[in-house]
N, C-alpha and C positions, 0 to 999 in steps of 0.2 A: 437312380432309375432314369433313363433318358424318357424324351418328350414324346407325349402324344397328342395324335392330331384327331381333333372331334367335328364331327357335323349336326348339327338339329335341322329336323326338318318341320318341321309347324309352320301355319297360317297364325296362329294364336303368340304375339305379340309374349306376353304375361308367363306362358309354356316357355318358349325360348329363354329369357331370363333368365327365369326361376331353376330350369335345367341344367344352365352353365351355368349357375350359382353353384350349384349344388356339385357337379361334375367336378370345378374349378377347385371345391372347397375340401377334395378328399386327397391323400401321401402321396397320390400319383402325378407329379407334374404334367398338365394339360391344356390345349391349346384350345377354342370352341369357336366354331365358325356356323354362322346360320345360311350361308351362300356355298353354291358348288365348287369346290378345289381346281384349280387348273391341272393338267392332265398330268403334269411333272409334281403332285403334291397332295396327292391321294390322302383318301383321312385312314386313320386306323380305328376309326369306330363311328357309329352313324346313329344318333338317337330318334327315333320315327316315333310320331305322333299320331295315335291309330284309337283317342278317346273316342271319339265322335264317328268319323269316315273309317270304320277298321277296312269295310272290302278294297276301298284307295291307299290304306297302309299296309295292305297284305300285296297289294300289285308292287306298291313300292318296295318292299322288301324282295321281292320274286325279281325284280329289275335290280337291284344294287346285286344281290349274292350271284346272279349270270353272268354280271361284269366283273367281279370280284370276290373269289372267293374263299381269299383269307380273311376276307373285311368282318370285325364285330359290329353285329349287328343286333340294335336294341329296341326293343316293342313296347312301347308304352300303352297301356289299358285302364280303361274307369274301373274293370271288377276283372276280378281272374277267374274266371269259370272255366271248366277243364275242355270245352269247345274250340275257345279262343286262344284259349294255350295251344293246343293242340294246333291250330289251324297259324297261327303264327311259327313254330317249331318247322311244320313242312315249308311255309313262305321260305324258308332259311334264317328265322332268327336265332342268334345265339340266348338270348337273354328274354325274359317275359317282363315288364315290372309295372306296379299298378301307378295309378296318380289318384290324391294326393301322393307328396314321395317319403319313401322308406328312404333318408340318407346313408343311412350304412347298408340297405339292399343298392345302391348306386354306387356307392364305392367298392364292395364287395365286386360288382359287374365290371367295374373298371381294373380292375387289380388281375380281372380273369379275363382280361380283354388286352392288358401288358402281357400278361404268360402268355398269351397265346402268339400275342406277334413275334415277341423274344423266340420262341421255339419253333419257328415256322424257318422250315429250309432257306424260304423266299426272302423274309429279312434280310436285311444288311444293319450295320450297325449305325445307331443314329448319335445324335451331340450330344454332349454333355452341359448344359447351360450353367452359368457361374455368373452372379449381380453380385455386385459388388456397390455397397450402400454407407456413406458416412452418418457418421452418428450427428455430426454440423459441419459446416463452412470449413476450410480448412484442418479437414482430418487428416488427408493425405490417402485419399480414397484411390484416386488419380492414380497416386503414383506405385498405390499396389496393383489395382487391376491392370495397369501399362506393362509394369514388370511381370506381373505375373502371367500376363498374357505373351508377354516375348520368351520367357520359358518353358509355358506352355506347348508353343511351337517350336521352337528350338529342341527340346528334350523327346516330346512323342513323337515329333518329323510328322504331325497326320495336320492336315487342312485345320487353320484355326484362325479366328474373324474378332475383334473387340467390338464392340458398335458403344457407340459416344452419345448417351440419350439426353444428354442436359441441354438444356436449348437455352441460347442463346452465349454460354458461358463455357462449353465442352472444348477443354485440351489437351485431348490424345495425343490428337494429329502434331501440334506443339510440343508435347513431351516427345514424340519419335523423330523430332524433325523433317515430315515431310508436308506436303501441299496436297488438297485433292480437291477435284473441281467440283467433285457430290459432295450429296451429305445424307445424313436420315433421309430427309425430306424429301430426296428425288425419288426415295423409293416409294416412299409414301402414296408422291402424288403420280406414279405415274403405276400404281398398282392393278392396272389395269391390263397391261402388257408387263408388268415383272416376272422374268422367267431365270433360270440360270445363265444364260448369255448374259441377259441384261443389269444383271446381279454383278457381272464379272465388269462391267462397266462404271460400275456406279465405285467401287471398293478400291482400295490404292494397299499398292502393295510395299511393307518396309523389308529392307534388305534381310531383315530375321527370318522373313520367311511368314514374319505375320501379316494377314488383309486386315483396314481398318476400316469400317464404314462412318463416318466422320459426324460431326455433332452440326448441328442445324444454327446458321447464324441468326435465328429470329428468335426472339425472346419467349414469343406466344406460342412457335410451334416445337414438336409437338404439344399438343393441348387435348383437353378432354377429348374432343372430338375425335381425334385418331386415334384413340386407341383398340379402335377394332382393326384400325391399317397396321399399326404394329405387331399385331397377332399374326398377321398375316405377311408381314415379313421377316420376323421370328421363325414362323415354320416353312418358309421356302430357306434361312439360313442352316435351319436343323436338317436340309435333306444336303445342304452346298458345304457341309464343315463338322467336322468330330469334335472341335471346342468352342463355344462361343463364349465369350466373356464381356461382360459389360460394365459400364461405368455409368451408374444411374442417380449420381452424385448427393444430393444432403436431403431432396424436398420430395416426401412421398405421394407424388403426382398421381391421376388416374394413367398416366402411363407406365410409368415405374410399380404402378403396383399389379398394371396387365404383365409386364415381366418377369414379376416378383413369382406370378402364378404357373408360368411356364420354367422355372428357374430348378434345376438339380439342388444348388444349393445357395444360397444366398448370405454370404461374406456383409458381417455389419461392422462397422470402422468405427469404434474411441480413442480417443485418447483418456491418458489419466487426468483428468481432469474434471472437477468437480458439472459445469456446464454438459461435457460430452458423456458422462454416466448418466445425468439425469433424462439427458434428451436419447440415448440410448434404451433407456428402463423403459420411456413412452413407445418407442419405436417399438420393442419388443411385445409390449402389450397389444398396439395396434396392429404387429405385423400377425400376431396368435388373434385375430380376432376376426382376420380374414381367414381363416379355416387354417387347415393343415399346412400353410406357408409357414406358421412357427417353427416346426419339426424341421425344417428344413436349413434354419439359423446355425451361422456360425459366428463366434466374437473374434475377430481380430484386434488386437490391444494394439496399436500404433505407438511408437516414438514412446517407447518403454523402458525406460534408462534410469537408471539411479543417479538424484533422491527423485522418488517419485513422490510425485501431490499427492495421488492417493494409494497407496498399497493395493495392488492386484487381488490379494483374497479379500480387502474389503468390497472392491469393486465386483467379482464374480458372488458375493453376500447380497450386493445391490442388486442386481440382475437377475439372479436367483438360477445361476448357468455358468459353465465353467469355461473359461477361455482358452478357446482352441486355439491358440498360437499368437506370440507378442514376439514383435518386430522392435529391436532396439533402436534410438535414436543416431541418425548419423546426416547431423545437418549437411555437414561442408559438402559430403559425397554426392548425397542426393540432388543438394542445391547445384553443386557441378555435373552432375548431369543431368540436370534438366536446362540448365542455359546453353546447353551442348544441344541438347536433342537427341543425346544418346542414350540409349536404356542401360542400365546398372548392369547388366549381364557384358555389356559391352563394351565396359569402358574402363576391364582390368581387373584383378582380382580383389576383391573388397570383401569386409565381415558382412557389409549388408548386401553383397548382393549373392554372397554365399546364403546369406538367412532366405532369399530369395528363390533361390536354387533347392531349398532343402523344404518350403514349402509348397512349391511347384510340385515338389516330386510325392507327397503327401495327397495332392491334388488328385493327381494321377494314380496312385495306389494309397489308400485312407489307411491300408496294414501296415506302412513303411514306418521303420523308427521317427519317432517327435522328436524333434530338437529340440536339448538343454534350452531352457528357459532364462531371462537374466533372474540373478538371486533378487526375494522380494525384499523389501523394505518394509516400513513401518511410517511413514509421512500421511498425517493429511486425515487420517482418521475420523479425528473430531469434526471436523466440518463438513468431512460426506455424512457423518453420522446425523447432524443438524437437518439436513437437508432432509431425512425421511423419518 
């Protein structure tokens, strides 16, 4: 389900929050903004806060639905009495819902706030967002989300964008071989005038046909602090690109986990390896503990070649999840293209960057045949087994 974009309107500090908490925390990938959209980035659902002030939440819902009248629009109320219903419904609300919040009446509302955009003539279609998260340090996170991002564009031919969120240490731009003079961070800080023009400035383009927007040479940024700017450039990428893909690399930052939220699906990277199942089993727990982002998990098994350390169905025993797709190991190739700077689709026909091709194309249709798996082994058993 592609992205949507939300707005809260409250004075009350505590409401906002608690509201894109809750919002964030349901199957529907969501973006939440407490400030007004620039004119190119419209939200597709507006939460109004009408406890207190209802006759100023009923003006305000009577101004959004005259400017906009495919927009979902949500009423929030201390008590539901059939007056206020009633009197919200003519304002133009789609939705009534009380505070305290009923989480599954919020989600329920959100899920009837995608069908409605989905089916609306006026739509167009929006991104697909793909994180792509190592399980540790050299997993070779990198070098799926790069390939899989140059096949991405290569294969659907439709507008597609990487963004490099590891600060201080991100390289895309290094694995594609080219130079750009942005990075994250111009977007960031000059989010003030970010528009699609200025979008088209900040991004460098490689001969694949993919745009990259480049990873920040500062160590500290992004940092907590931005991660309401990253939302916020996330959904001007979801109006400018039908694929986004990112590379959010090993450390689950407060920004990597605002993307984690807006994310279709989120690709987590192990190896077999005793270290990257354990730190993957954690990851999984905390990434299901931020709401409905678990459901959204996929396992990519990296560098999965016999003998394996540890046997793939003991590892998907660990996880308690089945692995959607294992990438054999193919050091020489990989290592040779990346001191190239050429992406694996590019640099000749190869097994791996067939395996590449054939999970690209999964991407893009989840119905397509799974490629043959390598046969499992039996290594390594006893000592994952020690561990839990």
């Amino acid at each position: 389900m592609a992205l949507l974009t939300g707005l809260i309107i409250s004075e009350d500090e505590t409401f906002r929050k608690k509201a894109a908490e809750i919002l964030r925390s349901g199957a529907t990938p969501i973006t939440v903004s407490y400030e007004r959209f620039a004119a190119d980035a419209q939200p597709d659902l507006v939460v109004v806060d009408g406890r207190r002030e209802q006759s100023s939440a009923l003006a305000t819902i009577e101004r959004l639905r005259a400017a906009a009248p495919a927009l979902s629009i949500f009423m929030v109320a201390a008590e539901a009495s059939p007056d206020a219903i009633l009197q919200s419904m003519r304002a133009g609300a789609n939705e009534f819902l009380i505070w305290p919040p009923a989480e599954a009446a919020f989600h329920e509302a959100v899920a009837r706030a995608a069908a409605r955009r989905d089916s609306s003539p006026a739509s167009r279609a929006r991104a697909t967002t793909a994180v792509f998260f190592g399980a540790k340090g050299g997993a070779g996170t990198t070098t799926i989300a790069v390939n899989s991002a140059v096949e991405l564009a290569r294969l659907s031919r439709r507008p597609t964008v990487i963004v490099d969120l590891k600060a201080g240490l991100g390289e895309v731009t290094l694995f594609l071989g080219v130079r750009s003079r942005y990075s994250l961070l111009d977007a960031i800080d000059n989010l003030h005038r970010l528009d699609s023009e200025f979008l088209r400035e900040l991004v460098v383009r490689h001969k694949s046909g993919l745009e990259i927007l480049a990873g920040s040479d500062h160590f500290d940024r992004p940092g907590p602090a931005d991660t309401g700017a990253i939302e916020e450039v996330f959904r001007l990428l979801a109006r400018q690109y039908t694929h986004i893909v990112v590379d959010a690399g090993s450390q689950l930052t407060p920004c990597a986990t605002a993307v984690m939220y807006a994310a279709d699906t989120i690709y987590l990277v192990p190896n077999p390896d005793v270290p990257s199942v354990r730190n993957a089993q954690r990851l999984l727990d905390r990434i299901g503990q931020l709401g409905a982002c678990g459901e959204r998990v996929r396992v990519l098994l990296n560098r999965a070649s016999e003998p394996y350390p540890i046997d793939p169905d003991q590892i998907e025993a660990a996880l308690g999840r089945p692995i959607d797709h294992m990438f054999r190991s193919d050091y020489r190739t990989v290592s040779g293209a990346l001191n190239s700077g050429v992406p694996l689709s590019l640099t000749g026909n190869s097994d791996i960057a067939s395996q590449f091709a054939t999970f690209t194309r999964r991407m893009l249709d989840p119905n397509a045949e799974p490629a043959a798996s390598p046969r499992r082994g039996t290594l390594g058993l006893q000592r994952l087994a020690s561990i839990w």
